[in-house]
N, C-alpha and C positions, 0 to 999 in steps of 0.2 A: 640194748644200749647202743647197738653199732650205727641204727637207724637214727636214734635223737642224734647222735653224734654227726651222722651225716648230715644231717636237716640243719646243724646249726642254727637253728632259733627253735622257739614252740612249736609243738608239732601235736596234731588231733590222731585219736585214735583211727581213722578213716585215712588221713593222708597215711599211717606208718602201713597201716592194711592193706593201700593200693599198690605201696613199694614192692611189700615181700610178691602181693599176689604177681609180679612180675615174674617169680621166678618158683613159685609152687603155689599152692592151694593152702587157703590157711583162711581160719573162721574169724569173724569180728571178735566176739567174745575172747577167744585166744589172744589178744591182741590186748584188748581190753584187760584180760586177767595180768597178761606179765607187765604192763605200765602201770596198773593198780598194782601189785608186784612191789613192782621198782619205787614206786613213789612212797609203800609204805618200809621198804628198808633205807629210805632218806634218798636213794642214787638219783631222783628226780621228783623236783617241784613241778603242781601244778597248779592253773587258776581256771576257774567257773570259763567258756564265755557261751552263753544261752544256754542251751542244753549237754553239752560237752565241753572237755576240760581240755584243755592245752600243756602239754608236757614239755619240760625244759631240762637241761641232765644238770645238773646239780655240781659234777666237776668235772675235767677235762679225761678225756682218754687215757693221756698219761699218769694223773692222780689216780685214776682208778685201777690201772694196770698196777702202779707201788703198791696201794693200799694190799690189792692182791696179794702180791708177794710178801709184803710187808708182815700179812694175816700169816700168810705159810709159814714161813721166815719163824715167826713170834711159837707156833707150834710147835717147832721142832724140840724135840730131848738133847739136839747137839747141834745148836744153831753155825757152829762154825763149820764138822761138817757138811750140816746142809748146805752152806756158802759155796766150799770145796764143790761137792759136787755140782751144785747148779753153774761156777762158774766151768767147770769139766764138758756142762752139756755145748756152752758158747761156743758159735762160731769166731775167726779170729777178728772179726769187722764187728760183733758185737763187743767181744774183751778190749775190743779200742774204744768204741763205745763209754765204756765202762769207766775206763782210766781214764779219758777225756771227760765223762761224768765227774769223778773225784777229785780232778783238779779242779773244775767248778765251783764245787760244794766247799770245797778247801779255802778257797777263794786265792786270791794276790800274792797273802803276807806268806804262807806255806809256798809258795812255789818257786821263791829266790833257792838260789845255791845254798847250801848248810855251809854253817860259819866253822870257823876251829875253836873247840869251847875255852874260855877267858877266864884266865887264871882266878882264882877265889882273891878275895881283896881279902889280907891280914887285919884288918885293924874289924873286920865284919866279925870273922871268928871271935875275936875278943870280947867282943860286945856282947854276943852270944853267951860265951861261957859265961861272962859277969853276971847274968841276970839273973 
Protein backbone atom coordinates (compact mmCIF):
# COMPACT_ATOMS: atom_id res chain seq x y z
CA UNK A 1 0.00 0.00 0.00
CA UNK A 2 2.95 2.33 0.80
CA UNK A 3 3.79 2.17 -2.90
CA UNK A 4 0.10 2.98 -4.62
CA UNK A 5 0.18 5.59 -2.04
CA UNK A 6 3.24 7.08 -3.25
CA UNK A 7 2.39 6.77 -7.11
CA UNK A 8 -0.74 8.75 -6.35
CA UNK A 9 -2.68 7.55 -9.34
CA UNK A 10 -2.99 3.98 -11.03
CA UNK A 11 -0.18 2.12 -10.85
CA UNK A 12 0.85 -1.42 -12.95
CA UNK A 13 2.31 -4.26 -11.42
CA UNK A 14 5.79 -3.60 -13.37
CA UNK A 15 6.03 0.22 -12.36
CA UNK A 16 5.42 -0.86 -8.19
CA UNK A 17 8.21 -3.94 -9.11
CA UNK A 18 10.65 -1.44 -10.53
CA UNK A 19 10.34 0.78 -7.23
CA UNK A 20 10.88 -1.82 -4.63
CA UNK A 21 13.63 -3.57 -6.99
CA UNK A 22 15.42 -0.16 -6.07
CA UNK A 23 16.04 -1.09 -2.88
CA UNK A 24 16.06 -5.25 -2.71
CA UNK A 25 15.26 -8.11 -5.01
CA UNK A 26 11.78 -8.99 -5.18
CA UNK A 27 9.89 -11.38 -7.88
CA UNK A 28 6.99 -10.05 -10.30
CA UNK A 29 4.73 -12.65 -9.12
CA UNK A 30 5.33 -11.30 -5.57
CA UNK A 31 4.12 -8.24 -6.54
CA UNK A 32 1.56 -9.40 -8.38
CA UNK A 33 0.31 -11.80 -5.49
CA UNK A 34 0.07 -8.89 -2.69
CA UNK A 35 -2.07 -6.21 -5.27
CA UNK A 36 -4.26 -9.16 -6.23
CA UNK A 37 -4.13 -9.32 -2.36
CA UNK A 38 -5.06 -5.93 -1.61
CA UNK A 39 -7.68 -5.62 -4.37
CA UNK A 40 -9.47 -8.72 -3.19
CA UNK A 41 -9.68 -7.27 0.60
CA UNK A 42 -11.39 -4.03 -1.16
CA UNK A 43 -7.90 -1.64 -0.13
CA UNK A 44 -7.54 -1.22 -3.93
CA UNK A 45 -9.61 -0.99 -7.27
CA UNK A 46 -8.35 -2.07 -10.38
CA UNK A 47 -9.14 -1.65 -14.30
CA UNK A 48 -8.10 -4.08 -17.37
CA UNK A 49 -5.73 -1.89 -19.62
CA UNK A 50 -4.57 -4.51 -22.43
CA UNK A 51 -3.11 -7.06 -20.73
CA UNK A 52 -2.50 -5.80 -17.21
CA UNK A 53 -4.47 -4.02 -14.57
CA UNK A 54 -3.98 -0.73 -13.08
CA UNK A 55 -4.08 -0.35 -9.30
CA UNK A 56 -5.55 2.56 -7.44
CA UNK A 57 -5.79 2.54 -3.35
CA UNK A 58 -9.17 2.70 -2.63
CA UNK A 59 -8.78 5.25 0.48
CA UNK A 60 -6.23 7.54 1.79
CA UNK A 61 -3.29 6.68 4.26
CA UNK A 62 -4.90 8.12 6.96
CA UNK A 63 -8.46 6.21 6.52
CA UNK A 64 -6.50 3.22 6.43
CA UNK A 65 -4.24 3.77 9.52
CA UNK A 66 -8.06 4.53 11.57
CA UNK A 67 -9.62 1.66 10.07
CA UNK A 68 -6.48 -0.11 11.75
CA UNK A 69 -6.89 0.99 14.88
CA UNK A 70 -10.22 1.26 14.73
CA UNK A 71 -10.22 -2.94 13.97
CA UNK A 72 -7.70 -3.12 17.23
CA UNK A 73 -9.66 -0.73 19.28
CA UNK A 74 -13.16 -2.69 18.30
CA UNK A 75 -11.15 -6.17 19.72
CA UNK A 76 -10.26 -5.42 22.79
CA UNK A 77 -12.10 -7.05 26.15
CA UNK A 78 -11.49 -3.42 27.75
CA UNK A 79 -11.55 -0.87 25.03
CA UNK A 80 -11.04 1.92 27.50
CA UNK A 81 -8.00 0.34 28.79
CA UNK A 82 -6.64 -0.21 25.65
CA UNK A 83 -7.16 3.64 24.97
CA UNK A 84 -5.18 4.22 28.35
CA UNK A 85 -2.48 2.49 27.31
CA UNK A 86 -2.12 3.32 23.62
CA UNK A 87 -2.46 6.80 24.68
CA UNK A 88 0.60 5.81 27.47
CA UNK A 89 2.71 4.73 24.35
CA UNK A 90 2.30 8.61 22.62
CA UNK A 91 4.78 10.80 22.31
CA UNK A 92 3.81 14.44 23.78
CA UNK A 93 3.73 15.96 19.90
CA UNK A 94 1.40 13.07 19.18
CA UNK A 95 -1.06 13.68 22.45
CA UNK A 96 -1.31 17.27 20.89
CA UNK A 97 -2.03 15.64 17.89
CA UNK A 98 -4.76 14.03 19.47
CA UNK A 99 -6.42 16.89 21.36
CA UNK A 100 -6.13 19.02 18.30
CA UNK A 101 -7.71 15.94 16.58
CA UNK A 102 -10.85 16.14 19.11
CA UNK A 103 -11.54 19.49 18.83
CA UNK A 104 -11.98 18.99 15.22
CA UNK A 105 -14.24 16.31 15.26
CA UNK A 106 -16.07 18.18 18.05
CA UNK A 107 -16.37 20.85 15.72
CA UNK A 108 -17.22 24.87 16.74
CA UNK A 109 -20.38 24.63 18.81
CA UNK A 110 -18.27 22.29 21.70
CA UNK A 111 -15.32 24.43 21.92
CA UNK A 112 -16.96 27.84 23.35
CA UNK A 113 -16.42 28.39 27.19
CA UNK A 114 -19.01 26.19 29.34
CA UNK A 115 -21.82 28.29 30.40
CA UNK A 116 -23.14 28.39 34.20
CA UNK A 117 -26.23 25.90 34.13
CA UNK A 118 -29.81 28.11 33.87
CA UNK A 119 -31.95 27.89 36.42
CA UNK A 120 -35.05 25.25 35.69
CA UNK A 121 -38.03 27.39 34.57
CA UNK A 122 -41.01 26.76 37.30
CA UNK A 123 -43.87 26.76 35.32
CA UNK A 124 -41.82 23.66 33.08
CA UNK A 125 -41.98 21.35 36.20
CA UNK A 126 -45.57 21.94 36.44
CA UNK A 127 -46.42 21.12 33.20
CA UNK A 128 -44.52 18.02 33.79
CA UNK A 129 -46.18 16.74 36.85
CA UNK A 130 -49.72 17.66 35.31
CA UNK A 131 -49.61 15.24 32.53
Amino acid sequence: MTRVWKWNRPVTVREVLEDLQQERSIAYTTVMTVLDNLHQKGWVRREAEGRAYRYEAVSTRAAYAAALMNDAWSQSDNPAAALVAFFGMMSEEQRQALRDAVRIVQGPETQEAPQAPQEENPGAAGETAGR
